[in-house]
GUTIPA-910051 format. One record per residue (C-alpha): residue number from 0; residue in three letters; x, z, y. Coordinates in Angstrom, 1 decimal, always signed. Example, Ala and Ser with C-alpha at 12.3 -4.5 7.8 and 13.67 -1.06 7.14 Angstrom:
! residues 2
REC;0;ala;+12.3;+7.8;-4.5 $
REC;1;ser;+13.7;+7.1;-1.1 $
END
This chain:
! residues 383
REC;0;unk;+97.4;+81.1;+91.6 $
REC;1;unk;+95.2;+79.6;+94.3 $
REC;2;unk;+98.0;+78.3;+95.8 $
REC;3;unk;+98.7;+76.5;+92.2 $
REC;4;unk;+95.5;+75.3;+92.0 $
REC;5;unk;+94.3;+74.0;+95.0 $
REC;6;unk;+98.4;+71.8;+95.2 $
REC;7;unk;+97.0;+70.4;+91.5 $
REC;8;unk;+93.9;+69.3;+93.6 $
REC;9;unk;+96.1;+67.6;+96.1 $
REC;10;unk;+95.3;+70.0;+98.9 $
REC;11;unk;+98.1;+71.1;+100.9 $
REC;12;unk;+98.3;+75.6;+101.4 $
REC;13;unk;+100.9;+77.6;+102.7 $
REC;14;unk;+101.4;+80.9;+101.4 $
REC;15;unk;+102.7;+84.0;+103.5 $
REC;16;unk;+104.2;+86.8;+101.7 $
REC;17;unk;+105.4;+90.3;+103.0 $
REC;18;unk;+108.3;+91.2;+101.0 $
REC;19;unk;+111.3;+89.5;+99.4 $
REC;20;unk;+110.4;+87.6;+95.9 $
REC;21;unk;+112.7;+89.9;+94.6 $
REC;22;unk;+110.7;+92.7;+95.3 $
REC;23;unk;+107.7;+90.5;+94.2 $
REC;24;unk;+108.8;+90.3;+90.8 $
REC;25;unk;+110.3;+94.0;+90.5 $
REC;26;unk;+106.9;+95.6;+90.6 $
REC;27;unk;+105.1;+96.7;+87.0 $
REC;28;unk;+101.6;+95.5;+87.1 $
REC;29;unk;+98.6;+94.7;+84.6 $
REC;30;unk;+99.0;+92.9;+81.4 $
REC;31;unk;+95.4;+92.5;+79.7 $
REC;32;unk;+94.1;+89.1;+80.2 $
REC;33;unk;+91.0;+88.0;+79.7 $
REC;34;unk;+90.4;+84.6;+77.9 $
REC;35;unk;+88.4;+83.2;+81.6 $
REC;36;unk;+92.0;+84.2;+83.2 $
REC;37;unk;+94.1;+82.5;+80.3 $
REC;38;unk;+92.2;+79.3;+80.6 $
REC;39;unk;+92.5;+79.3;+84.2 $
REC;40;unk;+96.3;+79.8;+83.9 $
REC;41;unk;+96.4;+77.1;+81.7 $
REC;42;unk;+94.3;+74.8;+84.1 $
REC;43;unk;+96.8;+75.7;+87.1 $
REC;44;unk;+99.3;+74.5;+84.3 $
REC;45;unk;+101.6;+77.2;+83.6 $
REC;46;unk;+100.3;+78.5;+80.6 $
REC;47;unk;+103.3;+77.2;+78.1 $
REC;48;unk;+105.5;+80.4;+78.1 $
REC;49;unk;+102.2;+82.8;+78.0 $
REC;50;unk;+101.7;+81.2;+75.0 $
REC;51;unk;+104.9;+81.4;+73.3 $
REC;52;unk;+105.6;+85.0;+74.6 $
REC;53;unk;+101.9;+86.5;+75.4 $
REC;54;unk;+100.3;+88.6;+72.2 $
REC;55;unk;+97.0;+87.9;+71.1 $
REC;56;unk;+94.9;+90.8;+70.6 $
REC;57;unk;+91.9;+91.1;+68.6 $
REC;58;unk;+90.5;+94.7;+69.1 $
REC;59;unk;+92.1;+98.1;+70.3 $
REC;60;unk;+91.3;+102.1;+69.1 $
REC;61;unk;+89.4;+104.3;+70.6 $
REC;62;unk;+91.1;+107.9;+69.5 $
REC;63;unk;+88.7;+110.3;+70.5 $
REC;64;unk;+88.6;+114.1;+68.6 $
REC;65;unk;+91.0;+113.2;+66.7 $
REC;66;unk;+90.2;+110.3;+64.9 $
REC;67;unk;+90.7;+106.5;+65.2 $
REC;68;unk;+87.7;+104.2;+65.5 $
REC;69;unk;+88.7;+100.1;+65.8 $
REC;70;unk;+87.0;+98.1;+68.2 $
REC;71;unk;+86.8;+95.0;+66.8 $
REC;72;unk;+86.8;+92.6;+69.7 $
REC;73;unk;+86.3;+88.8;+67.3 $
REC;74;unk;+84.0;+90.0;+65.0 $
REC;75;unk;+81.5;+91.7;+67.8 $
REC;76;unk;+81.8;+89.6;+70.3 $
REC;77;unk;+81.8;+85.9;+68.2 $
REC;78;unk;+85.5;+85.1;+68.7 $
REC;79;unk;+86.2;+86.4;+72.0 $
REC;80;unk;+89.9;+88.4;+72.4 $
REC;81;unk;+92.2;+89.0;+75.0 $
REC;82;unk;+96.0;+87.9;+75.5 $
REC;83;unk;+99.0;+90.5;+76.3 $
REC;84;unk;+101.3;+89.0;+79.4 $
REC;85;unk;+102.7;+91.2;+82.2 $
REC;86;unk;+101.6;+90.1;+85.6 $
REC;87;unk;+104.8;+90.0;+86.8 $
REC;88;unk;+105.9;+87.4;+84.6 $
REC;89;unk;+102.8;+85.6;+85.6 $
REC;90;unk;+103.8;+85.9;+88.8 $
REC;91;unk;+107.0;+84.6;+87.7 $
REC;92;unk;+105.8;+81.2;+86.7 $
REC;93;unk;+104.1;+80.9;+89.4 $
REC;94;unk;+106.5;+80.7;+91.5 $
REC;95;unk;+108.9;+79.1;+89.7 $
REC;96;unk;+106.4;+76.3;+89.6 $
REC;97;unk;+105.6;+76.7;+93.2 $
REC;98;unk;+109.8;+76.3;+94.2 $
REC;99;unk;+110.1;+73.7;+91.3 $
REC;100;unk;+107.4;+71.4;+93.4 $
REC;101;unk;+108.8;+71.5;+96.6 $
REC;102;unk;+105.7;+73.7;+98.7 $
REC;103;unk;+105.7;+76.2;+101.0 $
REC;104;unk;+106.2;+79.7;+101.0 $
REC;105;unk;+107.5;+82.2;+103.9 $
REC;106;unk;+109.1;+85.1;+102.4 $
REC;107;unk;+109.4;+88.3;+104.4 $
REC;108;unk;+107.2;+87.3;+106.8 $
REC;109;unk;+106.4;+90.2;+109.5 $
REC;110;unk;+103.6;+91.0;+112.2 $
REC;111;unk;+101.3;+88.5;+110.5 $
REC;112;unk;+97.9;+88.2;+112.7 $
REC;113;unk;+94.8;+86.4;+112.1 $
REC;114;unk;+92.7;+84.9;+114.8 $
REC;115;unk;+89.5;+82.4;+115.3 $
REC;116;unk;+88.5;+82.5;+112.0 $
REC;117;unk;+84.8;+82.7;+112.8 $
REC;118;unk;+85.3;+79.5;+114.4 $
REC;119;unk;+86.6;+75.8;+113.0 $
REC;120;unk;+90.5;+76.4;+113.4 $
REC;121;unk;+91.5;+79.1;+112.7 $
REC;122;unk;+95.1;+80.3;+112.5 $
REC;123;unk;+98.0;+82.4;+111.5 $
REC;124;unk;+101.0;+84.1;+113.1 $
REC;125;unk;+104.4;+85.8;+112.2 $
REC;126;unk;+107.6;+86.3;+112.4 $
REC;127;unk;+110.2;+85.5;+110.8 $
REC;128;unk;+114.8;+86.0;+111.2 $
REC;129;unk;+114.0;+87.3;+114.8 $
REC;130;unk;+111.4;+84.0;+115.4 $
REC;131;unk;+107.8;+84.1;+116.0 $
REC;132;unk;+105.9;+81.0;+114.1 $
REC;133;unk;+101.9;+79.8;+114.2 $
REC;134;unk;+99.9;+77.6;+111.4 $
REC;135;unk;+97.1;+76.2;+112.4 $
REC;136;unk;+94.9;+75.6;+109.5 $
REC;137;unk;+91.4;+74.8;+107.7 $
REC;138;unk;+90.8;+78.4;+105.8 $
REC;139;unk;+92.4;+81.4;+105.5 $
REC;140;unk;+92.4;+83.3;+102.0 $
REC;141;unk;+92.8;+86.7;+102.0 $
REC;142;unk;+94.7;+87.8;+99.1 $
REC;143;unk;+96.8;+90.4;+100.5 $
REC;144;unk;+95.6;+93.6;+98.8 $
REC;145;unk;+93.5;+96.5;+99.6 $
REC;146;unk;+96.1;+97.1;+102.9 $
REC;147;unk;+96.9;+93.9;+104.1 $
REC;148;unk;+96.2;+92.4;+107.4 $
REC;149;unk;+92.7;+90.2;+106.5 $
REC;150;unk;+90.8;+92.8;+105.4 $
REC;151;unk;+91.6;+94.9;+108.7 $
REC;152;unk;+90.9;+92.1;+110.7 $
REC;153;unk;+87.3;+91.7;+109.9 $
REC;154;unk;+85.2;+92.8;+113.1 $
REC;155;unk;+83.7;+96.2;+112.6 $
REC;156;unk;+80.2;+96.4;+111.4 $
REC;157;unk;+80.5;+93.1;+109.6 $
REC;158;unk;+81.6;+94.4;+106.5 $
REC;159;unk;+79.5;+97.1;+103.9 $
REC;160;unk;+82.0;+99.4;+102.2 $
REC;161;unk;+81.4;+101.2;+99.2 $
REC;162;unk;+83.9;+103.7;+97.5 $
REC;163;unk;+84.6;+106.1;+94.9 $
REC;164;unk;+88.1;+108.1;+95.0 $
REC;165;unk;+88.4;+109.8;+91.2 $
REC;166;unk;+89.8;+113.6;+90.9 $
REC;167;unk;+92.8;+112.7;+89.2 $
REC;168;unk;+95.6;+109.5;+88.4 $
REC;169;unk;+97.5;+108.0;+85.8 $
REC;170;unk;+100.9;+109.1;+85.6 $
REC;171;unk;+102.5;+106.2;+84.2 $
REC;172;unk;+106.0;+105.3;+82.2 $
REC;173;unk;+107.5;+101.9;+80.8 $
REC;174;unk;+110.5;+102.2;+78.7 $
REC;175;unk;+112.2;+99.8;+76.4 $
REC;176;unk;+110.9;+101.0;+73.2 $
REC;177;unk;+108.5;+99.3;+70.5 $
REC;178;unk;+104.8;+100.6;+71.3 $
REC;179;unk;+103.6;+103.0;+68.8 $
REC;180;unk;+100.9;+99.9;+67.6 $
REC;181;unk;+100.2;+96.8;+67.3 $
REC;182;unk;+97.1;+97.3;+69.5 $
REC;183;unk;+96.5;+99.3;+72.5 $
REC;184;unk;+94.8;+103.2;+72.1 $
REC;185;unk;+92.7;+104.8;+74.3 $
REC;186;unk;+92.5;+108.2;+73.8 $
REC;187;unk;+90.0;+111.0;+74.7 $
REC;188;unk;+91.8;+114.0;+74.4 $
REC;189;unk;+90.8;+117.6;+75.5 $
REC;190;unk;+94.0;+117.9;+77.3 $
REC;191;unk;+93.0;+114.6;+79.0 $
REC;192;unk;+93.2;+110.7;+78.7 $
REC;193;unk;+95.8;+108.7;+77.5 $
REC;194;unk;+96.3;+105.0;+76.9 $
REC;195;unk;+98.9;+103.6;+74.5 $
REC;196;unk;+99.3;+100.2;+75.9 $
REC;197;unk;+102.7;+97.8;+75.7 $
REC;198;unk;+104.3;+94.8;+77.6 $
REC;199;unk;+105.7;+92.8;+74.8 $
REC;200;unk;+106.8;+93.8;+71.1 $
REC;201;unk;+110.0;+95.7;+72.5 $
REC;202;unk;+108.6;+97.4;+76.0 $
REC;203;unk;+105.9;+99.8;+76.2 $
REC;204;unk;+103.6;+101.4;+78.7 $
REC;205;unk;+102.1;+105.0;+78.3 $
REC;206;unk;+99.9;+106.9;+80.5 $
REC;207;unk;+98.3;+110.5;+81.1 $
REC;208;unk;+95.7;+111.5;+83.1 $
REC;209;unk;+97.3;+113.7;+85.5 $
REC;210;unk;+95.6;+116.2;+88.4 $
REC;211;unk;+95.9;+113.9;+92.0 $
REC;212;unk;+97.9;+117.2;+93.2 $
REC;213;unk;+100.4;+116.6;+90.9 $
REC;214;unk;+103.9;+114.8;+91.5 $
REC;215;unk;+105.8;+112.4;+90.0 $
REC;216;unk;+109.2;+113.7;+90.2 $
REC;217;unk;+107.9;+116.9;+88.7 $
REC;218;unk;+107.1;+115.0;+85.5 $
REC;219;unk;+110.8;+114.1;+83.3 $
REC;220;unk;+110.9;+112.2;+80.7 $
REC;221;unk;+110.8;+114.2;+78.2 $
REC;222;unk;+107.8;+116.3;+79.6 $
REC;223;unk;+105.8;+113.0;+79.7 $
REC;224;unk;+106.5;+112.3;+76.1 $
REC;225;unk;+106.0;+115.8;+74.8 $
REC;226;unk;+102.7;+116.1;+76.5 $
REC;227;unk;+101.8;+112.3;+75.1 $
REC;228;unk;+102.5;+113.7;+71.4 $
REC;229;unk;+100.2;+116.6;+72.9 $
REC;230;unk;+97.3;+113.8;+73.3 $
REC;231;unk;+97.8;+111.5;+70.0 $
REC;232;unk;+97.1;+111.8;+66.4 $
REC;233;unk;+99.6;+112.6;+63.6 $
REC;234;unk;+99.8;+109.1;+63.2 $
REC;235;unk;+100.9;+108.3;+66.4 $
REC;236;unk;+103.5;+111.2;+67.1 $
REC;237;unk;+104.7;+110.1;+63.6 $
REC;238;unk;+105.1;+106.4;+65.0 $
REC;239;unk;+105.9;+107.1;+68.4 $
REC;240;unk;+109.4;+105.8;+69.7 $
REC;241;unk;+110.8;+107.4;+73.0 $
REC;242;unk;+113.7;+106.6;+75.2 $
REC;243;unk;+114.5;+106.4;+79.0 $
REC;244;unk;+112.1;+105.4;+81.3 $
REC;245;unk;+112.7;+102.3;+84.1 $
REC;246;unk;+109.7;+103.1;+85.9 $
REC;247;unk;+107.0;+106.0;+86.4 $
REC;248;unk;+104.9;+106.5;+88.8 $
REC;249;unk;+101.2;+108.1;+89.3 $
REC;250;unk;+98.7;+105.8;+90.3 $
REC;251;unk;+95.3;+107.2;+91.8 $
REC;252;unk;+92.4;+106.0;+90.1 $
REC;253;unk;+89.2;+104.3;+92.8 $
REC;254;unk;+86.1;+101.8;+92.7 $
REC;255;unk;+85.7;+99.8;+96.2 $
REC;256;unk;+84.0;+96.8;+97.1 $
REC;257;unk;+83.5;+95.0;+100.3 $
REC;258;unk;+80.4;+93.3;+100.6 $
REC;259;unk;+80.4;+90.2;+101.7 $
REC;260;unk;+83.6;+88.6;+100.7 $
REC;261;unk;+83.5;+85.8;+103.3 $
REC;262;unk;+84.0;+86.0;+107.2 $
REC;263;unk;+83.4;+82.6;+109.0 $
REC;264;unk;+86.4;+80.4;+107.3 $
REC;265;unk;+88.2;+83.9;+106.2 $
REC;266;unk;+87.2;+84.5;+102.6 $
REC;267;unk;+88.4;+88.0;+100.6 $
REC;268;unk;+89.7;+87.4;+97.0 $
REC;269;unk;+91.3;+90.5;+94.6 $
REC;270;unk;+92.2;+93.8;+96.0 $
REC;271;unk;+91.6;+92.8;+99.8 $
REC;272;unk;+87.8;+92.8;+98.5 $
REC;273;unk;+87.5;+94.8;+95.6 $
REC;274;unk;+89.4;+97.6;+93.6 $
REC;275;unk;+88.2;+98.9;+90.2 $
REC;276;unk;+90.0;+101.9;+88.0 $
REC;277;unk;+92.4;+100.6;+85.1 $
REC;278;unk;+90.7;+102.0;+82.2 $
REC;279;unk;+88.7;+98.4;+81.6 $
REC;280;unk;+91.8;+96.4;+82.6 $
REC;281;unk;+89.9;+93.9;+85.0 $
REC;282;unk;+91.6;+94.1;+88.3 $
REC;283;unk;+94.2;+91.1;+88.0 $
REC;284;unk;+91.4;+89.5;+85.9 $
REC;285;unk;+88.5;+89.8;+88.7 $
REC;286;unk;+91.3;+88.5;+91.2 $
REC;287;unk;+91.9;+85.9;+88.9 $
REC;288;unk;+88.0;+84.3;+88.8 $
REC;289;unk;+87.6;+84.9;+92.9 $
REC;290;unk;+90.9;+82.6;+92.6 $
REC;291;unk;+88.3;+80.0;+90.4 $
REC;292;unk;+85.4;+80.4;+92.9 $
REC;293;unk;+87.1;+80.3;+95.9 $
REC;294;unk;+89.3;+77.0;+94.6 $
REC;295;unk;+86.4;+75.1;+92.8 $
REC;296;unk;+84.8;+76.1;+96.5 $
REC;297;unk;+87.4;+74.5;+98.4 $
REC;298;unk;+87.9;+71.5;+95.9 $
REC;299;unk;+84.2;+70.6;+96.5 $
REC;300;unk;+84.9;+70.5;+100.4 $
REC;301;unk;+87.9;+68.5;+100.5 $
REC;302;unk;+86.5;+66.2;+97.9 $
REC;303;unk;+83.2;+65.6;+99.1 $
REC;304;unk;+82.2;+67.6;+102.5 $
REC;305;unk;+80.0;+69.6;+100.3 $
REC;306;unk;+80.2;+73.6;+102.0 $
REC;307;unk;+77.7;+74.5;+99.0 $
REC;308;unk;+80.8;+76.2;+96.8 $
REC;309;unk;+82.0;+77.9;+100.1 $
REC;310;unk;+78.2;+79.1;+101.2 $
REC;311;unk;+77.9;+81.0;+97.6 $
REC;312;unk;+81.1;+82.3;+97.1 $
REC;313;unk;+80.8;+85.9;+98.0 $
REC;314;unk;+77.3;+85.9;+95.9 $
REC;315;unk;+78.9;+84.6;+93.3 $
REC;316;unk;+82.1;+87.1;+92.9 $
REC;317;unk;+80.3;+90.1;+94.2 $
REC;318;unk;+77.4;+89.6;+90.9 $
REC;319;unk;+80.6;+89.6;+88.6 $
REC;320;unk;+82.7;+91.7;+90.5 $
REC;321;unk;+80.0;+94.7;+90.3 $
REC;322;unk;+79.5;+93.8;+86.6 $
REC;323;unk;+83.1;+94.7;+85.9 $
REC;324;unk;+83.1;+97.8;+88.3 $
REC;325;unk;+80.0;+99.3;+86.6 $
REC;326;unk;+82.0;+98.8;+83.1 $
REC;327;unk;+85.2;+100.2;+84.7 $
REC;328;unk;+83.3;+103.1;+86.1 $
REC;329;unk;+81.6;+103.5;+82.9 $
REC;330;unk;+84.4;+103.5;+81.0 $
REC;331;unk;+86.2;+105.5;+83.0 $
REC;332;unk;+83.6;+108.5;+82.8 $
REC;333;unk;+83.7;+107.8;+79.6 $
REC;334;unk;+86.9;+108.5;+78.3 $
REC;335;unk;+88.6;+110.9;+81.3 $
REC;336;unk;+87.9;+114.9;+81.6 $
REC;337;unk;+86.3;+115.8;+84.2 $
REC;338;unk;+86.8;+120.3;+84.3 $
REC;339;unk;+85.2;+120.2;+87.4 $
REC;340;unk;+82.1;+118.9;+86.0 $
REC;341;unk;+81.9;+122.0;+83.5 $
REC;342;unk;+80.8;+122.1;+79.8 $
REC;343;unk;+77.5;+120.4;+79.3 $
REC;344;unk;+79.4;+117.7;+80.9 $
REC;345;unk;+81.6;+117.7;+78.5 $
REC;346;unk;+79.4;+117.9;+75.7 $
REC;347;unk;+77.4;+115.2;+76.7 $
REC;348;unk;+80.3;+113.0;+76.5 $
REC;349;unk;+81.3;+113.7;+73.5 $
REC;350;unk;+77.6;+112.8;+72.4 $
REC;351;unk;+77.6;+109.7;+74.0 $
REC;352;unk;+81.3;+108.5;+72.1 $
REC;353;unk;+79.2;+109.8;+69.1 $
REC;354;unk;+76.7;+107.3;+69.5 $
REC;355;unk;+78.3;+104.2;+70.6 $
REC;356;unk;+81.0;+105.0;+68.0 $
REC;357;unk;+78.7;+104.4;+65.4 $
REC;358;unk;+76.4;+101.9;+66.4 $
REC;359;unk;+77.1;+98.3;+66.4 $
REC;360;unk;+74.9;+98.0;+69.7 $
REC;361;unk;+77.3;+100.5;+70.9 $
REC;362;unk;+80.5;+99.2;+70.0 $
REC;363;unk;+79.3;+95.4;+71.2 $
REC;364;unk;+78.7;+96.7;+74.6 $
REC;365;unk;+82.4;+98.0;+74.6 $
REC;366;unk;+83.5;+94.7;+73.3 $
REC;367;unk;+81.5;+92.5;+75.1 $
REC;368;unk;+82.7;+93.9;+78.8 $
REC;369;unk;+85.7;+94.4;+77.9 $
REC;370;unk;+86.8;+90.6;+76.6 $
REC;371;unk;+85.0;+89.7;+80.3 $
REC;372;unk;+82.0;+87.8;+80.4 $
REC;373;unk;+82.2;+84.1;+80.7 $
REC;374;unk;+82.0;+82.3;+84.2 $
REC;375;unk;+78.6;+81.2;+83.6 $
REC;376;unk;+76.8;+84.0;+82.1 $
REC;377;unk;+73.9;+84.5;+84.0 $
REC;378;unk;+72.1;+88.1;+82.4 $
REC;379;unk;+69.6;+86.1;+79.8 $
REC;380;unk;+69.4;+87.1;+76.8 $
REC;381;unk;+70.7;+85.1;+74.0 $
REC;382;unk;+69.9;+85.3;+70.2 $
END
């Protein structure tokens, strides 16, 4: 996406990429945008087949103690909603537009190594079919995930981390099968969570909170779906469809941040910086606005000398970046077990779905996070 943008700008970036594009596009990831990541997909200009194959939703359930409560996402938030459309065929377009313009990008690339970027030039190695290669360049963004090489190469000491590792995962399955609704379900379940989620209108992704001592190999298909019809209502084990599964996997669930987010001319953007738990959906969609900082940031430099956008850019992702891990935190304890924790615990949570449940405060502080705030919000209160 930066890469997309910053070409649209006229500014020339080469991307370096571990793996094959086929194993790029092989991988099951997110698939709740935001409307801030749908407009910026549609300023990078790649946004015609999201809108022809993405679906629009305008609330989800929350299924706690049985029963179904709507979040209505338009009506409490004034017309916000967010769009269904996988990452990986994000991904997709984006590099079918990337190959379709002629610009670079090194596949498979090996041993990559940083160097000088607290200086003015720094620069990048690899190898590559048995050769080693160096670019010597203006920036370097970091978007290589939690374990990629920019991250690692940041001097000790320099960086603040914070973390929280949860007590369980999500044990996940996609199958090609028609999701039991038209909008996604979270579910608070004494047996655990559950989210009722889907890719398009004929592929499907269910999960279960699962114990992080637990293995996916022990977990067949049809124990995953007997303990999902466990976890749902009548109404969804009556509307349930199952059938193989072509992925499944556990995934643990963490916050982290790295504060700052810029090193000299080495800046941190998604996962290399920050990784929140899935239950509020905002990892690709924080990724996705570090991409808008960091490239209006960039734009500004190459257009007019101006190192303002570069100066502010960690400030400016870490105030939304801890926004959306409080929510994802919150969200998170809201909605998962936690046995450990005991049964006042328990109760308590129960008292506080209660409450927001019925109380349009409540419910438009669910809404409000979860559609993402808007670039510019900056905390006043509006009437």
């Amino acid at each position: 996406m930066l890469g997309q943008l910053l070409h649209n700008a006229g500014i020339d970036a080469v991307i370096l990429e571990r793996q094959s594009g086929d194993y790029v596009l092989g991988r099951i990831r997110a698939g709740i945008l935001e409307q801030v990541t749908a407009d910026l997909i549609d300023e990078a200009g790649i946004g015609a087949r999201m809108h022809a194959e993405g679906l629009p939703h305008d609330g989800f359930e929350l299924l706690v103690a049985g029963r179904r409560h709507r979040v209505d996402l338009r009506t409490l938030t004034g017309g916000a909603s967010v769009l269904v459309y996988g990452q990986t065929e994000l991904t997709r377009d984006l590099m079918q537009a990337r190959a379709i313009a002629g610009l670079k990008t090194v596949y498979q690339a090996s041993d990559v190594a940083i160097g000088d970027f607290a200086g003015t030039r720094p620069f990048v190695t690899w190898r590559k079919d048995g050769r080693q290669h160096r670019l010597d360049c203006d920036f370097i963004a970091g978007c290589d995930g939690y374990h990629g090489v920019c991250r690692a190469s940041i001097p000790e000491g320099a960086a603040q981390h914070f973390e929280k590792v949860y007590p369980f995962g999500w044990l996940g399955l996609l199958s090609e099968t028609p999701p039991v609704s038209d909008e996604l379900i979270y579910v608070n379940n004494e047996r655990g969570f559950a989210l009722c989620s889907m890719r398009s209108r004929t592929r499907s992704r269910y999960y279960l909170q699962v114990p992080l001592t637990d293995h996916v190999e022990a977990w067949s298909d049809d124990a995953f779906w007997a303990e999902l019809r466990r976890r749902l209502d009548d109404e969804g084990r009556e509307s349930l469809v199952t059938g193989p599964s072509i992925e499944k996997s556990i995934a643990p669930l963490r916050s982290f941040v790295a504060e700052p987010l810029r090193f000299g001319r080495l800046f941190l953007a998604g996962d290399a910086g920050h990784i929140v738990p899935p239950t509020g959906a905002k990892g690709l969609n924080l990724a996705a606005t570090d991409v808008k900082y960091l490239s209006s940031a960039l734009i500004e430099f190459y257009s007019g000398g101006s190192e303002s956008g570069i100066d502010h850019y960690s400030e400016r992702c870490l105030r939304r970046i801890w926004r959306a891990e409080r929510f994802s935190w919150w969200f998170t304890n809201l909605m998962h077990r936690f046995p450990e924790e005991g049964p006042l615990a328990a109760k308590l949570q129960q008292a506080e779905l209660d409450y927001l449940l019925h109380s349009d405060a409540g419910l438009r502080t669910i809404a409000e996070n979860y559609v993402g705030l808007p670039l510019d919000f900056d905390g006043q209160r509006r009437t």
